[in-house]
Structure formats: C-alpha cells, structure tokens
Phi, psi and omega in degrees: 000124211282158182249115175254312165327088215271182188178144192265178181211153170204114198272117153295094164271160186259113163214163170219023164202176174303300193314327174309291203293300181303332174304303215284303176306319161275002153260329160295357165291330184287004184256117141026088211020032171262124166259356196214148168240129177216108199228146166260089169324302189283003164220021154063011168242164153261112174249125204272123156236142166167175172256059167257131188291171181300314194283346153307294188319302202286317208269322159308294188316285205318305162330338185257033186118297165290178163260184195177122184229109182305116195272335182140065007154123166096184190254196178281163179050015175271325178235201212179127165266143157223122184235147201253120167249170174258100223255022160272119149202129166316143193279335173334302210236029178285101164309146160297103168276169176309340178294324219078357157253211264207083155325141170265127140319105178275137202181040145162171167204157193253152160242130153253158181210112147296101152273352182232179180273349167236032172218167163216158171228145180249123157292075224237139169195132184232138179251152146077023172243167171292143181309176170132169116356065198248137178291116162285144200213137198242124191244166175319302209241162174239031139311084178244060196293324262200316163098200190321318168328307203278001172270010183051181219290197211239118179346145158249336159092006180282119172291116214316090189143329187257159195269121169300133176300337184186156199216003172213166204060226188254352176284332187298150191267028176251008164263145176272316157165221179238161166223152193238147150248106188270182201313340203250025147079357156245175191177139179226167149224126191262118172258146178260103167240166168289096156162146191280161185299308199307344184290308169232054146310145184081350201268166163267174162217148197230129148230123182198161189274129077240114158315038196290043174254030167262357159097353203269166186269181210261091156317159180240091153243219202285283188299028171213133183231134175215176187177140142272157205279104200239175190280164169243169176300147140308187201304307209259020184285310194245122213248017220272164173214338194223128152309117190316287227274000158231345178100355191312142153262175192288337175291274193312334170299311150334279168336284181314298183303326192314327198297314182291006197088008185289162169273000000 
C-alpha cells in the first residue's frame, strides 16, 4: 500500500554556510514525495515534511557527502524504534562484553512514525544479509531471552482476552510485508499499516527468509534479525548534543555506533 499520509522528520546535519542549506535542500526536493524543506543553520538541524521515508532522507544526505541523524519524527508519543541484531554466533566466536555476554550484530533498523489515529508507517532497512526474500514481522511477545523463538508466533493485533481469527500468517496484522534484499546485502522497505504506535511498543520484531506461517517455530539463523520495539523521540523531543553520561558528542556517539553496525 502506497505511503500517502505526509508526516515530518527532523535530521541533525554538519552543515557550515548557506550554500550547505541550499545543496542539501535541492536535493532532497529531488526526492519523491518531499513537500517542505526547512534547515538551521545554527543548530544543525533539517527539517523534513513529505511522504518520503527517513531512510531515503539519510541516504541522499549522506550521498553528498555528509552525515544525518534522525533527531525524530511524528508528533510526541508517536514514533518508536527497533534496531535488529542477530542472535546467530557461535559460542567460540561470539565477542565477549564487558558484562560477560555475548555481543550482537546490528544488521538492520526499523523506524515507525504514526500519522493517523489508524495508521503507521514503518521504515525498515537491512545490511549485511544474504540476497533473498525476507518476511517483517511484529511477534506476540518482545521476549528475546532465546533471540526469535522466544518471541512467539507472528502479533495477531487481537485485543487480550478476546479468541483471535488467526494468530499466524499474512491475516495476522503483525506481518508487515516482504523486503528483497540483493546482491550487494541491503534492502530496504517503506510499509503503510493498520496500527498505533501504543499497540505494539514492547512487542519484538523478526525479519527472516524463513516462513513461519504454517505455525513451525523461528530458528536463529545467520539471516534472522530481531529487536524491540520501544518508543524514539518526536519531532521537537530530543534535544540531546552531548552525552551526559560520557561527554561523547552526538557526531562521536554516531562514529562509535557505525563501528557496530547501526544504520
């Protein structure tokens, strides 16, 4: 289902002159359903209106050159993040953390934004997997003790209490749709769906070529990524430039995540 529904972004970019705001602005005009451009210099931020996903939004900056950091989307209590790792490693060769466990792989993120009181759109992009065919999928539970198993069957979006029509497959309203992923190991998708953000904060999400709408359970293999779904900031919410807790600025905090694989 086509993205109709405009809805804002608001990006943190490195810019240092006007000519930076006019570049960055005519090219994201060039773009597909952007209707509004609006950038500060002096606070380094761009702000988006239009039905173009974020992750479009990023990858044209970034194409000229710059960075982009999604500051944050949707009005408050509106949009919701998951970013997906991969709970296949061996235990041999599986890093260590400081903690004692078992570092992850990041190998895709999700963006959600509500724009209406019955829709949302999710924003999904993946790295670093094998070509194929992969299902997104929103599951019952956001248990990932277990990594996808432990995330039960695929949402059914039924309210707690009442008998669900069906609790697997594509009626269920927690498939999202499919994303092809090609040769060079990315794939992205912009999804139209039936549902508020508040419905599945907490719930996980699983994207994998493996088909469980026949009820069989989910394996942790090389190619199945999963995360919960927790809320991210709105447009005017986040206001961060530094990390309290390391002096880290918001660029070098960025740096650090990239190493790790975030998108």
């Amino acid at each position: 289902m086509a993205v109709t529904a405009p809805f804002q972004t608001l990006f943190a970019v490195p810019m240092t002159c006007d000519g930076c705001v006019k570049d960055i602005s005519g090219a994201l005009h060039k773009l597909q359903g952007i209707t509004k451009v609006e950038a500060n210099l002096q606070e380094q931020l761009v702000s988006v209106e239009g039905t173009a996903a974020p992750s479009a939004i990023v990858e044209t900056i970034q194409a000229m050159g710059r960075d982009a950091i999604l500051r944050g989307s949707g009005a408050s209590n509106s949009a919701a993040v998951s970013i997906l790792e991969t709970f296949h490693q061996p235990a041999e060769s599986a890093p260590v953390n400081e903690d004692g466990g078992k570092d992850r792989t990041v190998r895709g993120l999700a963006r959600i934004v509500q724009v209406s009181p019955t829709t949302s759109l999710v924003d999904l992009t993946l790295r670093g997997v094998e070509p194929g065919t992969y299902r997104a999928t929103i599951r019952e539970f956001g248990n990932l003790a277990d990594g996808a198993p432990s995330t039960g069957p695929v949402w059914s979006g039924e309210t707690p209490g009442k008998e669900a029509e069906t609790k697997t497959g594509r009626a269920a309203r927690g498939f999202l749709g499919t994303v092809e992923v090609g040769t060079s190991g990315h794939g992205s998708a912009f999804f139209n769906h039936p549902f508020q953000i508040w419905e599945v904060i907490g719930h996980a999400m699983v994207v994998s070529r493996q088909d469980d709408s026949d009820g069989s359970p989910l394996e942790n293999d090389a190619n199945t990524v999963v995360g919960v779904i927790a809320r991210s900031a709105g447009m005017w919410d986040n206001d961060k430039t530094v990390c309290s807790c390391t002096g880290k600025t918001l660029w070098e905090e960025r740096k650090d995540e990239v190493t790790k694989g975030m998108l």
